[in-house]
C-alpha positions as CSV (number, residue, x, y, z in Angstrom):
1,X,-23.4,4.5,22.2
2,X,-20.7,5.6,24.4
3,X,-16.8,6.2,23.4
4,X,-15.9,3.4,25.9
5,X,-18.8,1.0,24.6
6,X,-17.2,1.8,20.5
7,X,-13.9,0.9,21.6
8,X,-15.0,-2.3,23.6
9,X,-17.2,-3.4,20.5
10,X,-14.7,-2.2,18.2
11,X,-12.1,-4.4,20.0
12,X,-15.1,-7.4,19.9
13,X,-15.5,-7.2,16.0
14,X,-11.3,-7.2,15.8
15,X,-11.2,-10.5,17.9
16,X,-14.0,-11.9,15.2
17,X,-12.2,-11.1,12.4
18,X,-9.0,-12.0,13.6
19,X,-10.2,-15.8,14.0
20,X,-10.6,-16.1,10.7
21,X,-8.5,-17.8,8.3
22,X,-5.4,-15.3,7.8
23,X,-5.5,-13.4,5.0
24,X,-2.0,-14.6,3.7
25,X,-2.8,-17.6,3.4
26,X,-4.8,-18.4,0.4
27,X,-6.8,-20.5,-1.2
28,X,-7.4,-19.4,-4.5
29,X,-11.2,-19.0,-5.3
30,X,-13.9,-16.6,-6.0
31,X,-16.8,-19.0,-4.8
32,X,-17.3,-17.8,-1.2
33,X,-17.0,-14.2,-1.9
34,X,-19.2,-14.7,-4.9
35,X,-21.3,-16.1,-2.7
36,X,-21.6,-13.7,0.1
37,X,-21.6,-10.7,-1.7
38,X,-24.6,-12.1,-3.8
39,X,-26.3,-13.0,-0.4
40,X,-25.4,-9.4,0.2
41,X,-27.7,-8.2,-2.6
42,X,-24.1,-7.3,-4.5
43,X,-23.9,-4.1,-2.6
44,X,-20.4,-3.6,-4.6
45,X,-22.6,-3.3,-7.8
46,X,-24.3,0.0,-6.3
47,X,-21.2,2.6,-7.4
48,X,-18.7,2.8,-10.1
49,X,-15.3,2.1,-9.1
50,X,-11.7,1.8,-10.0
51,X,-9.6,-1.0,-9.2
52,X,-6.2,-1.4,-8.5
53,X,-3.6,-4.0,-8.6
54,X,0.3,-4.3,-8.9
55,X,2.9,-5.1,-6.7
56,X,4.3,-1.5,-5.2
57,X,2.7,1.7,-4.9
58,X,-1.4,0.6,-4.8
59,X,-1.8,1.8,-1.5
60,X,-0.3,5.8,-2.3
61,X,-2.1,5.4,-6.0
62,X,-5.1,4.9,-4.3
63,X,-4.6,7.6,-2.3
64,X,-3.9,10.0,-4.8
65,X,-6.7,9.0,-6.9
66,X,-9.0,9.7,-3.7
67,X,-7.9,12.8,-3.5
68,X,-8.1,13.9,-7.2
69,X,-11.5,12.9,-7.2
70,X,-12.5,14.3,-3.9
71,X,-11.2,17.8,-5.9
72,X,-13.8,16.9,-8.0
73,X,-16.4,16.8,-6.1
74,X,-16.7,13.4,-5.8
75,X,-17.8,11.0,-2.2
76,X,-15.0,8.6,-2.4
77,X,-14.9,5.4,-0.7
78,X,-11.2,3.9,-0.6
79,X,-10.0,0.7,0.2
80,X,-7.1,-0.3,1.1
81,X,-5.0,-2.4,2.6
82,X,-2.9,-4.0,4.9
83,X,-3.0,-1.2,7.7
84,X,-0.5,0.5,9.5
85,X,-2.1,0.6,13.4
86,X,-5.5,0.4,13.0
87,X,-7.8,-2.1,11.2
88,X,-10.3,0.7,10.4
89,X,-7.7,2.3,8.2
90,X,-8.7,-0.1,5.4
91,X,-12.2,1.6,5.0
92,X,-11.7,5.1,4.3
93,X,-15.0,7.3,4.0
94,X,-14.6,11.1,2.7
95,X,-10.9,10.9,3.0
96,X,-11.4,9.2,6.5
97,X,-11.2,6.1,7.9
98,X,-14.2,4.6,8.7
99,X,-15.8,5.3,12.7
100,X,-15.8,2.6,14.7
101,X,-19.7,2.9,15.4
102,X,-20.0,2.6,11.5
103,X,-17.5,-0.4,11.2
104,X,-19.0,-2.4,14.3
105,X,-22.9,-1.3,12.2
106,X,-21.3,-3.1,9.4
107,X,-19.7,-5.7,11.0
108,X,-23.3,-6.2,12.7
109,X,-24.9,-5.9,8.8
110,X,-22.8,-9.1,7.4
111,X,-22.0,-11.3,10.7
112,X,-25.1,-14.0,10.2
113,X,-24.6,-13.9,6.1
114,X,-20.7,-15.0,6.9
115,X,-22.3,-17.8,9.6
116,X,-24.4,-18.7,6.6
117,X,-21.7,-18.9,4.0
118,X,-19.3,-20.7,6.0
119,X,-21.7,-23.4,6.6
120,X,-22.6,-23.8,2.7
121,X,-18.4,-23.8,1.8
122,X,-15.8,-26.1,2.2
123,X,-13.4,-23.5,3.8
124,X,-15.0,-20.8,5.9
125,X,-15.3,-16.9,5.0
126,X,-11.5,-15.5,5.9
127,X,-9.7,-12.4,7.1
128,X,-9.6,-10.4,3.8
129,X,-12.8,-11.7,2.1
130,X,-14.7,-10.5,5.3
131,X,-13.2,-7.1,5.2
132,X,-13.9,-6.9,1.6
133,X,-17.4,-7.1,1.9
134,X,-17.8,-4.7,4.7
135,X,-15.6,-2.0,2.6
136,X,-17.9,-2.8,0.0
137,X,-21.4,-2.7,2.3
138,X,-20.0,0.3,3.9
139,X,-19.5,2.4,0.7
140,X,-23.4,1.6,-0.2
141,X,-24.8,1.9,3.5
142,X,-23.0,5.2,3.8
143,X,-23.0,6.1,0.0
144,X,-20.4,6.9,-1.8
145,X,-19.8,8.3,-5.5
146,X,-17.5,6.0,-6.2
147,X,-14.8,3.5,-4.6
148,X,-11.2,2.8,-5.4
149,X,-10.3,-0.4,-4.6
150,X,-7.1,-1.7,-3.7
151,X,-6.9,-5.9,-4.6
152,X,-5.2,-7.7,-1.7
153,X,-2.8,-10.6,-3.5
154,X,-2.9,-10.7,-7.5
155,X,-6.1,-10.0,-9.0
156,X,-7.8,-13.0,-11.1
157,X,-9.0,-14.7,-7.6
158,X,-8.7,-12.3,-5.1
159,X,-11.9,-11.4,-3.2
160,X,-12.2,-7.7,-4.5
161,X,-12.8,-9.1,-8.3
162,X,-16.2,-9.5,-7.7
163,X,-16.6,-5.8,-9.1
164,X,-17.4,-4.2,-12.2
165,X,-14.6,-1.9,-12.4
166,X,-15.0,1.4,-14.9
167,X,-11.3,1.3,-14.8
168,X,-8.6,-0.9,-13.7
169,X,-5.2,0.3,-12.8
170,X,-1.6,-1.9,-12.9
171,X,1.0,-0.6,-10.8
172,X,4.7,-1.9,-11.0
173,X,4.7,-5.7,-10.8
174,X,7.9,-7.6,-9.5
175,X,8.7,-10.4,-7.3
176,X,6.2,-11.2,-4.5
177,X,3.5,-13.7,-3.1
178,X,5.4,-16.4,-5.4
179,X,3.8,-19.1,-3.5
180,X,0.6,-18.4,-5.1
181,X,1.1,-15.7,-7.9
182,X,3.8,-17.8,-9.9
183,X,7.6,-18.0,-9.9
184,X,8.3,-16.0,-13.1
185,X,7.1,-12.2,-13.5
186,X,4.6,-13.6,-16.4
187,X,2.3,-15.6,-14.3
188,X,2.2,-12.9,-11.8
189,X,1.5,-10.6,-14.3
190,X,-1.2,-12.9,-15.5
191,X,-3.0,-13.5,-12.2
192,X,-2.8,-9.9,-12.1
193,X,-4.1,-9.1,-14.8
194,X,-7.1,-10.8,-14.0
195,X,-8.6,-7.7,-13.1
196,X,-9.2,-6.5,-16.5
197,X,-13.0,-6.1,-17.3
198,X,-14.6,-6.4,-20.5
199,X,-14.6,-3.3,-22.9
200,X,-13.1,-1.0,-19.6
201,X,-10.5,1.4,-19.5
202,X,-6.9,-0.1,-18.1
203,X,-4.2,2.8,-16.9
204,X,-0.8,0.6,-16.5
205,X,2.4,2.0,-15.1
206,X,5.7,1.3,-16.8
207,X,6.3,-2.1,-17.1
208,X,9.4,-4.8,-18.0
209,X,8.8,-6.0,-21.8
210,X,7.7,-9.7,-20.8
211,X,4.5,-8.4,-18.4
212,X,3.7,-5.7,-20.5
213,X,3.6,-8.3,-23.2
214,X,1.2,-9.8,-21.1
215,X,-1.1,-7.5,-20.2
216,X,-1.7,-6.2,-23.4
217,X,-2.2,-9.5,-24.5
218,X,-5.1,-9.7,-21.6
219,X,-6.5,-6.4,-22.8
220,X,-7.0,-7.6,-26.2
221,X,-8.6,-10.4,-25.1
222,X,-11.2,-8.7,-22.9
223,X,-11.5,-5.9,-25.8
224,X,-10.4,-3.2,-23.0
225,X,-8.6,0.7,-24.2
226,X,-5.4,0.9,-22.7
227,X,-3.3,3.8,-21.5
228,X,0.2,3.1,-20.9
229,X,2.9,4.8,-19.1
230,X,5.1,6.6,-21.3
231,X,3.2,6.2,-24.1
232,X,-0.6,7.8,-23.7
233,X,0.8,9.2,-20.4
234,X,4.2,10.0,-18.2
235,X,6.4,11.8,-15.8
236,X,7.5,14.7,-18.4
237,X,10.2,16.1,-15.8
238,X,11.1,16.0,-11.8
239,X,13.3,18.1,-9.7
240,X,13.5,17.9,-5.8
241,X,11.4,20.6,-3.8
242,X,11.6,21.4,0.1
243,X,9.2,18.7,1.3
244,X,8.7,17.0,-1.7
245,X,9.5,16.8,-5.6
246,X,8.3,19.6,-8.3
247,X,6.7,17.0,-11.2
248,X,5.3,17.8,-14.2
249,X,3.0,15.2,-15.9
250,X,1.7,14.5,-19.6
251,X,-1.8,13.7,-19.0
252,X,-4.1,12.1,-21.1
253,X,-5.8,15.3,-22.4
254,X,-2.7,17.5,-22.4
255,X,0.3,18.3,-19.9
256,X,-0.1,20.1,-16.1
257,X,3.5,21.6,-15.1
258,X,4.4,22.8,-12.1
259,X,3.1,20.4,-9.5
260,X,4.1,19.7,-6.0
261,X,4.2,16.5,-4.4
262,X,4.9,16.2,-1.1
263,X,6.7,12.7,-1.0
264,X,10.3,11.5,-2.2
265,X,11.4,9.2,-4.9
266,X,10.8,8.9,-8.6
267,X,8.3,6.3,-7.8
268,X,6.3,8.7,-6.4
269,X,5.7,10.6,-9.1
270,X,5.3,7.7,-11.3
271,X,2.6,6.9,-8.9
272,X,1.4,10.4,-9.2
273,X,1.3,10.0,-13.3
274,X,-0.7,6.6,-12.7
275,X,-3.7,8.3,-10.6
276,X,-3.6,11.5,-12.8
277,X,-4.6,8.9,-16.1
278,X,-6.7,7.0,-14.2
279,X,-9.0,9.6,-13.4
280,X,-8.9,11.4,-16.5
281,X,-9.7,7.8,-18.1
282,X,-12.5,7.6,-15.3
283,X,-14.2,11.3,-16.5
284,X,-13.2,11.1,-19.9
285,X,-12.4,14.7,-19.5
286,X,-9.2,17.0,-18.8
287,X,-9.2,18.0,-15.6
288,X,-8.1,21.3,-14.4
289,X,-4.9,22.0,-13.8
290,X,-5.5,24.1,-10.5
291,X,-7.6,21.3,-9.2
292,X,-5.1,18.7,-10.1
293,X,-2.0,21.4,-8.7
294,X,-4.1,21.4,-5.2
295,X,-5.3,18.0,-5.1
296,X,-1.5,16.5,-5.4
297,X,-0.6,18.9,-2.7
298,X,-3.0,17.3,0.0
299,X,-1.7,14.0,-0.6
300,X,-0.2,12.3,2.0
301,X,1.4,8.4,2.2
302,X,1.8,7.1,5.9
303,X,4.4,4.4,6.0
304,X,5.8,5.8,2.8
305,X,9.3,6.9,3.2
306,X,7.1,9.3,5.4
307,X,9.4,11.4,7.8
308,X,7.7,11.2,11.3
309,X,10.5,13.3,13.3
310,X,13.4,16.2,12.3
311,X,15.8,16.2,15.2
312,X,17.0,13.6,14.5
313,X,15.3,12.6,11.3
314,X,13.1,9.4,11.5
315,X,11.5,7.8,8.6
316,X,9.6,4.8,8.3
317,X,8.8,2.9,5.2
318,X,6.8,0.3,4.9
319,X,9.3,-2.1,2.1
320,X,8.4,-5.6,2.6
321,X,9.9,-6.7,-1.1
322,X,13.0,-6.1,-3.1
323,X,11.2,-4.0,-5.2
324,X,10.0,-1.4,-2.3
325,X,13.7,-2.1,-0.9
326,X,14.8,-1.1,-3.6
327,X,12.7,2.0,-4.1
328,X,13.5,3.0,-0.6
329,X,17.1,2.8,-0.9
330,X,17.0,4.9,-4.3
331,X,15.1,7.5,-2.5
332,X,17.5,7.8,0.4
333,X,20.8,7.6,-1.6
334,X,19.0,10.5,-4.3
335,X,17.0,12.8,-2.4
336,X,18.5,13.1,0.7
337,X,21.9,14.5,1.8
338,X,22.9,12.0,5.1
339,X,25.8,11.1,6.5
340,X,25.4,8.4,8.0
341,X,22.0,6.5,7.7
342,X,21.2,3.6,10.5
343,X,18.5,0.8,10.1
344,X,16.2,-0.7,11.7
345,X,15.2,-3.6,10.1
346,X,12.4,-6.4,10.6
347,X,11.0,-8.5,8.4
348,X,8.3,-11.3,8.2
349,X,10.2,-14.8,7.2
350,X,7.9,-15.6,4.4
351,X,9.3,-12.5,2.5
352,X,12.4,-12.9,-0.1
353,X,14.6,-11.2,2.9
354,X,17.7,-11.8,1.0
355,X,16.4,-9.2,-1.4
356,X,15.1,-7.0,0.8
357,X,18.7,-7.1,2.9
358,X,20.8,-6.7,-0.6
359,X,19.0,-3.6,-1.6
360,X,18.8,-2.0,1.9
361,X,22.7,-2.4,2.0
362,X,23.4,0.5,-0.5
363,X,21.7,2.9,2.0
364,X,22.3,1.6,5.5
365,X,26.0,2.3,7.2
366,X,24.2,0.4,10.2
367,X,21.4,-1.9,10.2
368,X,19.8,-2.9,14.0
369,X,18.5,-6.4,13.3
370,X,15.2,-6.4,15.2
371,X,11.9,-8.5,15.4
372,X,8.3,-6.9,15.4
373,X,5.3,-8.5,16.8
374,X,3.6,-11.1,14.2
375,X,3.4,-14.4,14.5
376,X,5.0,-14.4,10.9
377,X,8.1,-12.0,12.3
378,X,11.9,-13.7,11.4
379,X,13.8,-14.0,14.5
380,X,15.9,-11.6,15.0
381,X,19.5,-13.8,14.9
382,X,18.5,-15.9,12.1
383,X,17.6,-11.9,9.8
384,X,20.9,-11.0,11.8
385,X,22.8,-14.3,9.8
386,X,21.5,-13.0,6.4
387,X,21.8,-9.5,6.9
388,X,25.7,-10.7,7.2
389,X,26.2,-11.8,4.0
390,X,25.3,-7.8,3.0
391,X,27.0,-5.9,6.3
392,X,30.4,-6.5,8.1
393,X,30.2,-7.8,11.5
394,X,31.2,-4.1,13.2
395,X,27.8,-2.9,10.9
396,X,25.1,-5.4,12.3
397,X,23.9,-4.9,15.8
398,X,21.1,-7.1,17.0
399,X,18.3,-5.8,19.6
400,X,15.0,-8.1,19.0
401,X,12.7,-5.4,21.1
402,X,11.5,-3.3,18.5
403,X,10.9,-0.6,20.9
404,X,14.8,-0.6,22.5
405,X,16.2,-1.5,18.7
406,X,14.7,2.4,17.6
407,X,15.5,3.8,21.1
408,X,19.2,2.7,20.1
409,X,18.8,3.7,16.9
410,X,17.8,7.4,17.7
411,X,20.4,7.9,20.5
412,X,23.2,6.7,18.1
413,X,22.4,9.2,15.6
414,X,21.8,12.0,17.6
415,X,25.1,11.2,19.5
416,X,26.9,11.2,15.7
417,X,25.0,14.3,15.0
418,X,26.8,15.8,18.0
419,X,30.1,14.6,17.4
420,X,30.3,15.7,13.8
421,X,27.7,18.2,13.4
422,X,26.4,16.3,10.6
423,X,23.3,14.9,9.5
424,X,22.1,11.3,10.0
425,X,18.8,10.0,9.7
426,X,17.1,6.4,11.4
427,X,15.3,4.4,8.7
428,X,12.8,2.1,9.9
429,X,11.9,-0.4,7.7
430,X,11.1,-4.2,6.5
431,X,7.5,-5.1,6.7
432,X,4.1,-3.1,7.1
433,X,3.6,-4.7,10.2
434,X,7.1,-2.8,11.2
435,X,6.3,0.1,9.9
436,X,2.9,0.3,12.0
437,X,4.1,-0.7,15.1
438,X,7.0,1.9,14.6
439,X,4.6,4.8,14.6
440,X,3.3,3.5,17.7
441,X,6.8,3.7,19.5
442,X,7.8,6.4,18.4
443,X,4.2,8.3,19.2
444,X,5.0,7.2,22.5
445,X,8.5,8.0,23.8
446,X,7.6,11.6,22.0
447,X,9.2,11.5,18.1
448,X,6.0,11.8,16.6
């Protein structure tokens, strides 16, 4: 098949998937994935795998796991998601996201088994259950050692815990998805922690007393070992690096100094202390420290306070929660040296944008209130009318073309870099969705 003919059926299998119901919209169940993976012949049964779930940092976690095991030797399948530009991002193969020829085979593999189970359900295969099971026919039709899979909303009901995880991994749970995860951080935690499989290994990042009350109470009841941050495992000391952060970490089998991570914040290497326990509870072995030392190098975290362009500097960072807002602003405020730091901010309106707005405010000396390109996507006066309560009037400056609102952006700082020979930086920020179509723009007009 021709490059012209993948792209035209790659655009086909999209437009299918796209029609289905949206995956952030929910309705809580394991029947129809149950159900089609089983017609499937439970292709997600055919590899070991870890399994992620959390609030912040699954999608870089995953990522460094990938990678540590790929050092290993290992064929990783990853899954992820949501994606930054393109769906196939989701399905990674070898450290790659899957090719289209391969996704639109897949796509091919499942299409009559979704027509089957949405005619045997009472609501129809969606978004994220259909992407589920390709990741998971992919990763046996082009076989893979092992998959790490990232779960899309909580964890009890969501479509990827149909597996039979070796281990399952918590990342940092806070406020999101309250609509269908709960309104205090205990039923979140215990939809979450759904996820825990009988007599398995659970690696859980640092938590707040009331959830890790409650996912230890799920790991007793499921019988699981668990290895908890700062306890069986932690961050033993951090210092900033050119490009990165110098980490040392107490694994499970001993300590590994001297690492360096190529991403900013604390977080990071908190992430980076997760994975590192996660695959050591995986082997069962200590791993070596060379290995580990090289395979944290590779890493890399698009969207992630990731630093597309240096003159002047652009990053873009995927924060679509308090939490990540939070993380974000922490990062900028700690590792970096700016004078003056302008936003670009758009959100989607089913977020908590209030929070997100109140913890971008101890970074930003400018915020460009902007709109990107989903359907869910605040309009750009009515995030302008909250992001008041946060910035004075002469702060805000509203430009709902997400193209024109960075254009601005960059000019403006470039100009102040002129002026006072000091260093700004534009932070692009608010929702995945932002953060995707912001590589895009910025590919384009040449800052990438």
């Amino acid at each position: 098949m021709s490059d012209l003919q993948n792209i035209t059926e790659l655009a086909q299998v999209e437009a299918a998937l796209n029609k289905r119901w949206p995956e952030n919209k929910i309705e809580p169940t394991l029947d129809r994935i149950s159900a089609l993976v089983d017609a499937l012949g439970s292709p997600q049964l055919s590899y070991p795998s870890i399994h992620l779930a959390g609030t912040n940092g699954k999608t870089t976690t995953s990522r460094m796991i990938d990678q540590l095991l790929a050092n290993l030797g290992y064929r990783v399948g990853r899954y992820t998601s949501p994606h930054l530009e393109s769906f196939t991002e989701r399905i990674s193969i070898k450290g790659e996201p899957i090719t289209p020829a391969q996704m639109i085979a897949t796509y091919k593999d499942i299409a009559l088994y979704l027509d089957l189970i949405d005619s045997r359900q009472p609501h129809p295969i969606s978004y994220f259950e259909a992407m589920t099971a390709m990741a998971f026919v992919a990763f046996a039709e082009y076989p893979v050692d092992i998959a790490v899979i990232e779960a899309g909303m909580g964890g009890q009901w969501d479509a990827t815990n149909v597996l039979a995880s070796q281990v399952s991994v918590m990342t940092p749970i806070g406020f999101d998805h309250m609509e269908y995860l709960g309104d205090t951080l205990e039923k979140i935690a215990q939809t979450k922690a759904g996820i825990f499989k009988p007599e398995s290994n659970v690696v859980m990042a640092a938590q707040t007393a009331e959830v890790a009350k409650v996912l230890m109470a799920q790991v007793a009841k499921v019988s699981a070992i668990p290895f908890r941050e700062g306890i069986e495992f932690a961050v033993k000391k951090r210092s900033l690096a050119v490009g990165g952060q110098l980490i040392s970490l107490q694994g499970l089998h001993g300590d590994i100094e001297d690492i360096f991570l190529p991403l900013y914040g604390d977080h990071q290497a908190n992430n980076a202390a997760l994975a590192l326990a996660s695959v050591e509870a995986f082997t069962s072995v200590a791993l070596d420290q060379e290995l580990v030392r090289d395979a944290f190098s590779k890493v890399s975290s698009p969207g992630r306070c990731e630093i597309v362009y240096k003159d002047p500097t652009v990053i873009i960072d995927a924060a679509h929660n308090p939490h990540g807002a939070a993380a974000i602003a922490k990062t900028i405020n700690n590792e970096f040296d700016f004078e003056i730091v302008v936003g670009v901010v758009a959100v989607l309106s089913d977020k908590d944008v209030d929070g997100i707005l109140r913890n971008l405010a101890t970074c930003l000396d400018y915020i460009i209130i902007c709109q990107n390109s989903s359907a869910r996507a605040m309009p750009a006066d009515q995030l302008a009318k909250i992001a008041s309560n946060y910035f004075k009037p002469e702060q805000i400056e509203v430009i709902s073309d997400l193209k024109a609102a960075i254009t601005y952006a960059v000019e403006k700082v470039s100009m102040a870099n002129q002026v006072n020979e000091g260093v700004g930086a534009v932070l692009v920020t608010g929702s995945v969705v932002t953060a995707g179509s912001a590589r895009g723009i910025l590919n384009s007009i040449g800052k990438v």
